[in-house]
N, C-alpha and C positions, 0 to 999 in steps of 0.2 A: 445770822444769815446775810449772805451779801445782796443788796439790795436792786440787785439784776434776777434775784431767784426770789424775792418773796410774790412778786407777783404772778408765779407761775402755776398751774393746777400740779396736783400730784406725778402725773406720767411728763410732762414739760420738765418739771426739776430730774427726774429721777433720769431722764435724758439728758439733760444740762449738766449734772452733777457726776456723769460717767466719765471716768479719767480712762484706764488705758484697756485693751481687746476692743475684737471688735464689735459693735451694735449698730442694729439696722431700725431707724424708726419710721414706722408706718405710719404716714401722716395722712391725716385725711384732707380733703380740700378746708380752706378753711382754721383751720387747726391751731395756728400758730409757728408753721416749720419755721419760719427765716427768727423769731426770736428767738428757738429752741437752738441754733446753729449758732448765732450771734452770743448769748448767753451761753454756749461751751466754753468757745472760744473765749471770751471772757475767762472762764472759770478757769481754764484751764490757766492763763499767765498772771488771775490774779490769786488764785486758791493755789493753784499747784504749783507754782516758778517756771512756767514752761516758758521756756526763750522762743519770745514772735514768730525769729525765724528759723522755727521747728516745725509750724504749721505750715501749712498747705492745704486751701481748702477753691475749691472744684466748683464750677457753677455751669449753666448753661448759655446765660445772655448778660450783657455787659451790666446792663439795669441792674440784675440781679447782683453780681459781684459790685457795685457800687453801693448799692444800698445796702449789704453787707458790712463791707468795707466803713460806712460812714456809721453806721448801730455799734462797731465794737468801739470806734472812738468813742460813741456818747458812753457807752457802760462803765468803760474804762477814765474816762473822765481824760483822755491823753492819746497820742495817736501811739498807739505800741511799736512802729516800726518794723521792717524787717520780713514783715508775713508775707506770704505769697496767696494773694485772693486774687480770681480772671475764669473766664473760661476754659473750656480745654482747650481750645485755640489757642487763644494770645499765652496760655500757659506754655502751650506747643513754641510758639512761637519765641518766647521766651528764652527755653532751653536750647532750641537751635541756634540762636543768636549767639550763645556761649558756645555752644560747641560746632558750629555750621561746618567749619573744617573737617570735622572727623567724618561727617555724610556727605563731604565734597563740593559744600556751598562755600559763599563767604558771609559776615553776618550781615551786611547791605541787601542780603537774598530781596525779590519781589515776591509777591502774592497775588496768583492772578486768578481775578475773581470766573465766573462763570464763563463769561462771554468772551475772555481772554482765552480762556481754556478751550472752549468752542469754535474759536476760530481757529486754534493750532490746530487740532486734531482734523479741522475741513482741511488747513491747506496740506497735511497728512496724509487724506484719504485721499485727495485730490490729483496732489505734486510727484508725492511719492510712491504712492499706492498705484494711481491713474484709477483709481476706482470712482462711480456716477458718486458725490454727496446727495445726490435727492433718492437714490434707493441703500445708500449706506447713510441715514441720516446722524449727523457727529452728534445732534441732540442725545439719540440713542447709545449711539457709541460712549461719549460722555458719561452717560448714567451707566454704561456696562462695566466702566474702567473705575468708576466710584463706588461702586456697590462691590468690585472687586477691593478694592483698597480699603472698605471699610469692615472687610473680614480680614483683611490683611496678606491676602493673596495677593504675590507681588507678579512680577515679568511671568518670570520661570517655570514660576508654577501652575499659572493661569493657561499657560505655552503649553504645558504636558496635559493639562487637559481640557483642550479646545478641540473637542470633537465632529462639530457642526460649522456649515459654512460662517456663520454668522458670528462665533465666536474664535474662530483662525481667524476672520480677520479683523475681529477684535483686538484679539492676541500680537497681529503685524503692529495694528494701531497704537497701542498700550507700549512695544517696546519700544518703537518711534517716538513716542511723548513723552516717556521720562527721560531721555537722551536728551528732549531738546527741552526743556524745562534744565535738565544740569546745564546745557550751555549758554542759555539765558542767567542761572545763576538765580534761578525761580520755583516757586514751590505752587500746587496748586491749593486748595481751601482741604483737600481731604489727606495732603499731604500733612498736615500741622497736626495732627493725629496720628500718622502712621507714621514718617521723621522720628519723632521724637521716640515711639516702641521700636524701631529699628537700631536706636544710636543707645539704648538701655540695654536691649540684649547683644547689640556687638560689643558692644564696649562695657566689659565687666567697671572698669574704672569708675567712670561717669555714675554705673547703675550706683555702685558704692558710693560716691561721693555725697548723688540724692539719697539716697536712704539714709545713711548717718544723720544728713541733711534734717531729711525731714519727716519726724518722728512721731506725727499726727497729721491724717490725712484726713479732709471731712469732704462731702459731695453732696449737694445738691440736687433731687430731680434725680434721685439713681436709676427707676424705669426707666428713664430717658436715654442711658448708655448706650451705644453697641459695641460689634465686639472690640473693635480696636481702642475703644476708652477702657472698657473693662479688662483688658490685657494690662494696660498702660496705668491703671490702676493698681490688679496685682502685682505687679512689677516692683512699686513704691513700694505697697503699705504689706507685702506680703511675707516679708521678713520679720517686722515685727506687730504685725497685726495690727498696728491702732486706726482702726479702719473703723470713720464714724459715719456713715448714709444715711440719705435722708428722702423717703419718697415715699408713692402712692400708686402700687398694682394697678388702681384701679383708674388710674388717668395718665396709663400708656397707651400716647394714641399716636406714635412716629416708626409703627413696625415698617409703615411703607417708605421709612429712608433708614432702617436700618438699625431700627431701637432694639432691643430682645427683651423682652419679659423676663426670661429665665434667668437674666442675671440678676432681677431682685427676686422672683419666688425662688432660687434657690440660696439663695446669701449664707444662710446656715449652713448648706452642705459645703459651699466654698469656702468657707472660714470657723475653722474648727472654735466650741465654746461660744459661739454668736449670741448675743442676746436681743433680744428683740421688746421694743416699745411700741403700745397704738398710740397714737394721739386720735381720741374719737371727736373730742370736742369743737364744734362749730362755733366761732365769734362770730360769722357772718352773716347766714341765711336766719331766715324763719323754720319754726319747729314744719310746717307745710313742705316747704320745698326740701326740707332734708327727706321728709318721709318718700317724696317721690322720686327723690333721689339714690335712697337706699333699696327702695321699690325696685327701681331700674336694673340697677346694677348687681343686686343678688341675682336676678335669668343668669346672670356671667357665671360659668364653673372653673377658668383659670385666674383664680383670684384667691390670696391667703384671708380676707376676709376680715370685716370691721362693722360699725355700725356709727353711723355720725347721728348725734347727738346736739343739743344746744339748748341754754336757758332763753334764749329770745321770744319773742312772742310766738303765737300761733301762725301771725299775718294772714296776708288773703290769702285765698283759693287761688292755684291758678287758674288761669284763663286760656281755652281750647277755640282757638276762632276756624269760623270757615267762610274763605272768600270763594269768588268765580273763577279767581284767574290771577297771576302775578300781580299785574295792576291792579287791580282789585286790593290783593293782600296788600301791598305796597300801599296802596292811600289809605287802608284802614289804620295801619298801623302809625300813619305820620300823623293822622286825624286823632289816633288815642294819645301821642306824644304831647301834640297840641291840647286837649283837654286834661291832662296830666298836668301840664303847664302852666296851664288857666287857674286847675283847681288849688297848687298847692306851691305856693309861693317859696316853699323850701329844698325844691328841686329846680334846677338848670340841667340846659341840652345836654352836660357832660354830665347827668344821671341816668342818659337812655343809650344803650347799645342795640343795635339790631346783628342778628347772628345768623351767619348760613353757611350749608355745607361745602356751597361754590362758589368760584368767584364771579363766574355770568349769573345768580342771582342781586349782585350788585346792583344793574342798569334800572332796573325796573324802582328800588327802591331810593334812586339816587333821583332819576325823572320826580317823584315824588315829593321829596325833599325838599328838590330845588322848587318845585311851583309852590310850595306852602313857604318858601324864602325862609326855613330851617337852617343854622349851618351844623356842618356834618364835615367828617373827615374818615377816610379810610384807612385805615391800619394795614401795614400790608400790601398796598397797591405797588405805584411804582415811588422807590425809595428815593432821597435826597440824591446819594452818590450812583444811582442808575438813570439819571437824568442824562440824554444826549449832550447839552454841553458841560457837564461835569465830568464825565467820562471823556469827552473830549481834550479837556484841561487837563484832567489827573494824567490823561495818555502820555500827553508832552509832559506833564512832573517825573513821570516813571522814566522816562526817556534820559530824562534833566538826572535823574540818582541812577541809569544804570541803561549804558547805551547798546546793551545787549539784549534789550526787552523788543524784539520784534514783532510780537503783537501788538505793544504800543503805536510802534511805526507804523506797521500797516495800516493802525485806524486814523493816524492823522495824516500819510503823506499827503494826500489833497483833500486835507480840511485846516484853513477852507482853500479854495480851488487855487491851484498856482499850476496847471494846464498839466499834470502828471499822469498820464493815461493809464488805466490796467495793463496794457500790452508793457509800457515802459516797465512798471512796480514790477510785472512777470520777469522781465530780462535782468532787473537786479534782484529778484531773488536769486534765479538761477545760477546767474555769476557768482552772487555772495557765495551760494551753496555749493561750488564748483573751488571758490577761494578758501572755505572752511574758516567763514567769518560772519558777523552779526550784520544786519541788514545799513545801519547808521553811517559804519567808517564804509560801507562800500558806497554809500552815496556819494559821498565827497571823492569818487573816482568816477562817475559816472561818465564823463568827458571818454574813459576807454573803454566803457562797457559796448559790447556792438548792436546796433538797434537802437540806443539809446539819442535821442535828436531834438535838435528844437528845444523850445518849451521846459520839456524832462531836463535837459542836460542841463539846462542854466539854473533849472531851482532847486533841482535834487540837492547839489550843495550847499547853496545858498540856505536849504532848510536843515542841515547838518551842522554848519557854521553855526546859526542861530541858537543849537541844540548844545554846541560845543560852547559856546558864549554863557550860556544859563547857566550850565554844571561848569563852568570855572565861578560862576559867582558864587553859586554854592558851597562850591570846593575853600571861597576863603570869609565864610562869614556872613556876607550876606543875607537876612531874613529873609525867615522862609516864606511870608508873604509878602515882600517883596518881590522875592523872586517870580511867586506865582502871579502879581500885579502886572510887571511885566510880561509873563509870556503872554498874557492874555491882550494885552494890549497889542504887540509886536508878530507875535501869529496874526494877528488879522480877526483873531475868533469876536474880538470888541466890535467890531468895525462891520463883522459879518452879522450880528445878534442885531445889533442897529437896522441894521439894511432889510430885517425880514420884519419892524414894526412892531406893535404892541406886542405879540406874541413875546418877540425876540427881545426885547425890553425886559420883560419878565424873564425870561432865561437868563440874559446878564445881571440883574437881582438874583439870581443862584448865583452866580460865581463870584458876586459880591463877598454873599454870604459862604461862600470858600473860602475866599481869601481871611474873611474874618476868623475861620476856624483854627486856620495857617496860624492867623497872628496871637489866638489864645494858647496854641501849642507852644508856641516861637518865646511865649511868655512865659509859661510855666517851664521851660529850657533852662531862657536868661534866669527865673529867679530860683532856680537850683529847687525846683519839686524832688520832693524826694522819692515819689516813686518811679518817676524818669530818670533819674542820678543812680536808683536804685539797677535798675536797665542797665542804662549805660557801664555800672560798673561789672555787670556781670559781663560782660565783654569787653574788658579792661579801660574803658571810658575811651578809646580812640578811632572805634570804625564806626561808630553810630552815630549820623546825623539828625537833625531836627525832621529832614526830610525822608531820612529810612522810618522814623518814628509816625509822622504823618501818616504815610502812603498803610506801614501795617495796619495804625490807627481805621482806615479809612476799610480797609479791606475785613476788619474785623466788626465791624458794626451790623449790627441786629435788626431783622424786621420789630420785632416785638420791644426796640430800643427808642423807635417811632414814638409806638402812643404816650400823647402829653395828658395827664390826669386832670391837670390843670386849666384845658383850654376849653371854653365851653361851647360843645359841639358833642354833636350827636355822633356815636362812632358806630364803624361800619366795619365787619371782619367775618373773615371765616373762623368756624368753630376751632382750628387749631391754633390763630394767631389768638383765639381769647385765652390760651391758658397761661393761667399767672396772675388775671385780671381779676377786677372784681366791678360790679354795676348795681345800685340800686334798680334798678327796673332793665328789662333782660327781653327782648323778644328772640325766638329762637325759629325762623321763619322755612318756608319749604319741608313741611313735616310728612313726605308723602314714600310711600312706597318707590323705589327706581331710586330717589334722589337725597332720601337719609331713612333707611340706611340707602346707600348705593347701591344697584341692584346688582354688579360685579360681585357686594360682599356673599350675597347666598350662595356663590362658589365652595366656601372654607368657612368651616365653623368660627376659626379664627381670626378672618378679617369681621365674622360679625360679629364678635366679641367686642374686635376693637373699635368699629362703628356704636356699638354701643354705649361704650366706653365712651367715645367721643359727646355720645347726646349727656352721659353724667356728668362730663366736664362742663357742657354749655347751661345744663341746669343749675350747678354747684357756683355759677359767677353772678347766681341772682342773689342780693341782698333782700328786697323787700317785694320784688313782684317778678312771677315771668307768665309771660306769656306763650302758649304754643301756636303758630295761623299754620295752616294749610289750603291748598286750593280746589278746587273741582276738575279742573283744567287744568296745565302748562304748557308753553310754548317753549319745543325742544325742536332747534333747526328751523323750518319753512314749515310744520306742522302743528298741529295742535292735538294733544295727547290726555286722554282721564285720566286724571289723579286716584289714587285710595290713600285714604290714612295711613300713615308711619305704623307699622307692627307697635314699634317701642310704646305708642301712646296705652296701649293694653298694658303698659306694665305698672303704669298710674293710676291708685284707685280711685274709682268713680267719685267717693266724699273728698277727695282734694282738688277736684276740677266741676270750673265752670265752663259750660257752655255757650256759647254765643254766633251769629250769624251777621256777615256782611249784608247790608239793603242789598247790596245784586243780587247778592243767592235767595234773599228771600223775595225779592220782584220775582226773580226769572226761575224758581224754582218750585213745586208746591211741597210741603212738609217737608220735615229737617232730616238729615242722614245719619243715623246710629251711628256712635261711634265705638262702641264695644267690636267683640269678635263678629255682629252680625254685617257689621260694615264691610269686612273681608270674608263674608261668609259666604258666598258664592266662585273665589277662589279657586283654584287648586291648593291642597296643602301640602306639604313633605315634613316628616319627622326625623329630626336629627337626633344629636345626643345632648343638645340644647334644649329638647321639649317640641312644643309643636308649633313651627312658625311659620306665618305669613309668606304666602308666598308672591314674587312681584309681580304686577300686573297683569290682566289678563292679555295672552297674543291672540290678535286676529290672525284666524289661518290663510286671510288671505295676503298675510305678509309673506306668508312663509313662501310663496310664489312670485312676487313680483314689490319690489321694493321702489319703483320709481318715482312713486309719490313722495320718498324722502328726497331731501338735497345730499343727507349726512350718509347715505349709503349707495352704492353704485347697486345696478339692477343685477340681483344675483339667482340661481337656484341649484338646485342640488344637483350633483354632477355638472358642474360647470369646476372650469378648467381656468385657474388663478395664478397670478405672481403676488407674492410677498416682499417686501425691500429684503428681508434678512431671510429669511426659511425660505426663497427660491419657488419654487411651481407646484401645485399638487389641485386636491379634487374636492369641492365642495362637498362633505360625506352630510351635515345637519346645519339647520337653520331655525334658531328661536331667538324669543324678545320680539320686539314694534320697535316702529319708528329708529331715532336714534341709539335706541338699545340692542336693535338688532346686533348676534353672536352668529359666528361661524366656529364649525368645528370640519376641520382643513385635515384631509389626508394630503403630506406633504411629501414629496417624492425622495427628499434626500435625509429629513428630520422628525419624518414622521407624524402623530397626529397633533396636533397642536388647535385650542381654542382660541377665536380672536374677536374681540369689541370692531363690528365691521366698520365703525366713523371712523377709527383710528390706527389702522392698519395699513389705507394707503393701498389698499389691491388693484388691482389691474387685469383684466383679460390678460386671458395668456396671449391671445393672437396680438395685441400690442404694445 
């Protein structure tokens, strides 16, 4: 036996050991998946002769594809060459690069991340539309045209069925933005999924060329699909089946961007002769936390169904705390970190995670933190390359590789200030848009644009020139951080970062640490990497620069590519950026009814599935301890709101948990608060086809009358007369929930009745 499979359990090998059909293995958290992938792979080009690059194997975050990547070298003792490991993305990406001609790009394309995107689609609604942005907001709009692309509804089709004001003009929006995304010579982030299943079914060729190609497909994380990966999938491996996945029902929790369940519980009905493996076995937790873990997520009835296991100890009980109030929970839990610390000399900060469903539960526990002078980092916040001046810099690089990127332009023409007014920026779009050309070459004509004076006239070009100046040095050689050293120096952005002081100091320490990036790219170029050799050759080694590779580089990176394991500090995350992780000691904080689950989820059995699902994820990342806190209180908005215990904690039996109580609750409280069903026993209840659950919070009826003790809701009552940004005018018909939970259900005059979370809706009196 080859010595990457003796150390495996019986259901690990007998997955490992599977050569050609397809198989779906159920992995449980824990379990061993990325050895059981790593060890196919292996098997397959040291046991069966399968040539490297025959695979292709699918992952979700770059992490992952690298630590992939680096396990089958150690197995193999050798780098096998040739294989195709990446996300769907830069896989997407990938393939475009070779073929961008045949969907009308060139392979220099850009990729514009969010906010790129979000500004075309304003100046869309805006310019060309003349429609208000703050009652068409592009945020929205944005998410309507991406949740459209990622079922793979394209223009046309979206057009024939836009029945509602809101989605015509969607539908205007949507055919305006991939026009001008081709004339930019740009793709968006949901593009690099949908590209690539368009250019497979147009083009019989290509489909053939990959399939021949590639003659084992493996995935990663297959819950995690939607539809347009699981298209883009059968597409490949649907020919000849060798279709290997690898995932876990029971820790789909990304339905709300577009995951589907049913493409792993029905894998068998998709693929004829399927066979299916459990992996139950748990390396990670203690026998305790699985049990409350299996606890939990048996309530769920859309699940094919497992049961994790493990030889580890029993370990502790966990721990059910109850504070007063945020701050409360927050200094208990840095006070238990801190004695944790004290007591055992074989933990550091980077053994404690704190976990929450939101990210405004953040502030309270970071206040916390920082007075016990803890360090701590947040996973997820705001990332490296979302930083104001790296976004700024990257602007000018995109510029610098592809002078047709007009939302670059727009975010630096006056940054920093060289006296170019909105009114000017407005008269060379117009023009450009009138010449049917890109925003850059029209600058350097400003001098004949009309309106255009002063100020404007002398720098618009002069910022063109400088633009033209970079991408000639590019154009012949010059490094790529170089290049980037200069612009940063020569824009002004150096000289502006200085002028704002220590703050600004620290920013340009970011764009240090860019250009550093630049120059490890620039490095692995010069010495002939071969997975970038590998690139460039698939697009005959002559259109791809150092700096088309950067900019995708940059555009492709991961929140969850953040956390350092390494660094010791206490880490901070919401329960969906924990998945994949793992922590010796686990606080899982905000356990209350309204705010995990969500109180939106009691709508649909099914987002409370997935909410559920989410709390198995955040238990399943404990190694040796977790803790549950809740509060008595929370402060939502300008108010202050009672808490009830999370339903979910009923699904943990009583002998796996301890109890405990912060000093505030027991100064300010007298006896302790049942935490079983008599704690929600006062309640309303409602019975689904889930059993009998909790229902959230109790309403004061005298919300249901006058709401203007909140900040989060405008003062509303039944038969009152609304405007909506997108559904138009209608009638207040019902009114439940408190405080910021308050729900409107909207007889709408053109769309009919529609339910709304009233914080987030944006309503407005009709009369104004």
């Amino acid at each position: 036996m080859s010595s990457y499979l003796s150390g495996l359990n019986p259901p690990q090998r007998e997955a490992a050991e599977h050569f050609e059909g397809p198989l779906l293995v159920l992995a449980g958290a824990g379990s061993g998946k990325t050895r059981v992938l790593t060890s196919r792979i292996a098997h397959l080009i040291d046991e069966y002769g399968v040539d490297p690059s025959a695979i292709l194997s699918l992952t979700f975050t770059n992490k992952a594809a690298g630590e992939m990547r680096e396990r089958v070298r150690t197995l193999l003792g050798r780098d096998p060459g040739g294989m195709w490991i990446g996300t769907f993305h830069a896989i997407g990406v990938r393939m475009l690069r070779r073929d961008a001609t045949r969907a009308g790009w060139t392979p220099g394309f850009l990729i514009y991340d969010a906010d790129e995107s979000e500004s075309l689609i304003r100046r869309i609604i805006r310019d060309q539309l003349a429609l208000d942005p703050k009652r068409w907001t592009p945020r929205v709009v944005r998410g309507a045209i991406s949740s459209a692309k990622n079922e793979l509804v394209g223009v046309q089709e979206y057009t024939e069925h836009a029945l509602d004001p809101f989605t015509r003009t969607v539908a205007q929006v949507y055919e305006r933005y991939q026009r001008a995304l081709r004339d930019a010579n740009a793709f968006d982030f949901d593009d690099l999924l949908v590209k690539p299943v368009e250019l497979l079914r147009a083009h019989p060729d290509v489909l053939r060329r990959y399939r021949e190609r590639f003659q084992f497909v493996l995935v990663d994380e297959y819950q995690d699909t939607n539809h347009a990966q699981y298209v883009f999938i059968k597409l490949l491996a649907g020919e000849h089946s060798n279709l290997f996945v690898v995932g876990d029902d029971d820790q789909s929790i990304y339905g709300w961007r577009g995951a589907d369940l049913r493409n792993i519980l029905d894998f068998e009905k998709d693929f004829a002769a399927a066979r299916l493996v459990r992996l139950e076995e748990n390396y990670r937790s203690t026998k305790r936390i699985l049990e409350a873990a299996n606890r939990v997520i048996a309530e769920n009835t859309r699940r094919k169904g497992k049961t994790l296991h493990t030889a580890n100890d029993a370990g502790e009980r966990l721990t059910l705390v109850e504070a007063a109030d945020e701050a409360d929970e927050a200094t208990w839990i840095v006070g238990e970190i801190r004695a944790r610390l004290a007591n055992d000399a074989a933990l550091g900060a980077r053994s404690f995670v704190i976990l929450y469903r939101t990210n405004a539960q953040s502030r309270a526990l970071e206040e916390a933190l920082r007075r016990e002078a803890l360090p701590y980092r947040i996973v997820g916040g705001t990332r490296f390359y979302e930083r104001r001046e790296v976004k700024d810099v990257l602007a000018y690089l995109r510029l610098v590789a592809n002078p047709a990127a007009d939302e670059a332009f727009l975010r630096i023409v006056n940054v920093p200030r060289r006296g170019i007014g909105d009114a000017s920026v407005a008269r060379l779009a117009e023009w450009a848009t009138q010449q049917g050309g890109p925003l850059l070459p029209a600058a350097v004509r400003a001098a004949e644009i009309p309106g255009i004076r002063g100020g404007a006239e002398r720098a618009l070009p002069v910022l063109a020139e400088m633009i033209e100046k970079h991408a000639a040095l590019a154009g012949h050689g010059v490094a790529l951080d170089e290049v980037l050293r200069q612009l940063v120096r020569e824009t002004g952005i150096a000289q502006m970062l200085r002028d704002e002081g220590p703050d600004g100091e620290e920013r340009l320490a970011n764009l240090e640490e860019l250009v550093a990036g630049a120059a490890d790219l620039q490095a692995r170029v010069d010495a002939g990497d071969p997975e970038l050799l590998a690139e460039l050759e698939e697009v005959g080694g002559t259109e791809l620069r150092a700096i088309d590779l950067f900019l995708a580089h940059v555009a492709l990176v991961a929140d969850i590519d953040q956390h350092d394991p390494g660094a010791d500090a206490v880490s901070l995350m919401t329960l969906h950026n924990a998945k994949g992780l793992e922590f010796p000691m686990v606080f899982l904080a905000g356990m209350e009814e309204g705010l995990f689950p969500l109180s939106r989820a009691y709508d649909e059995p099914e987002q409370l599935e997935e909410e559920r699902r989410l709390f198995y994820v955040g238990i399943t990342r404990a190694e040796q301890k977790l803790y549950l806190t809740t509060a008595r209180r929370r402060r939502r908005g300008a108010e202050w709101l009672d808490a009830v215990p999370s339903s979910f904690i009923e699904s943990v039996p009583g002998e796996l948990l301890e109890t405990r109580q912060t000093p505030r609750v027991q100064d300010r409280f007298s006896g302790s608060r049942p935490w079983r069903s008599a704690a929600i026993s006062s309640q309303p209840r409602r019975r689904t086809r889930l059993g009998l659950e909790a229902a959230p919070p109790p309403v004061d009826p005298g919300y249901q009358v006058d709401y203007a003790d909140s900040q989060d809701a405008p003062r509303l009552i039944k038969g009152a007369r609304v405007r909506h940004p997108q559904f138009g005018v209608g009638t207040v018909a019902e009114l439940s929930g408190a405080g910021v939970d308050v729900r409107a259900t909207i007889e709408f005059d053109e769309v009919g009745l529609k339910k709304v979370v009233v914080r987030y809706a944006n309503l407005q009196s009709e009369w104004e």
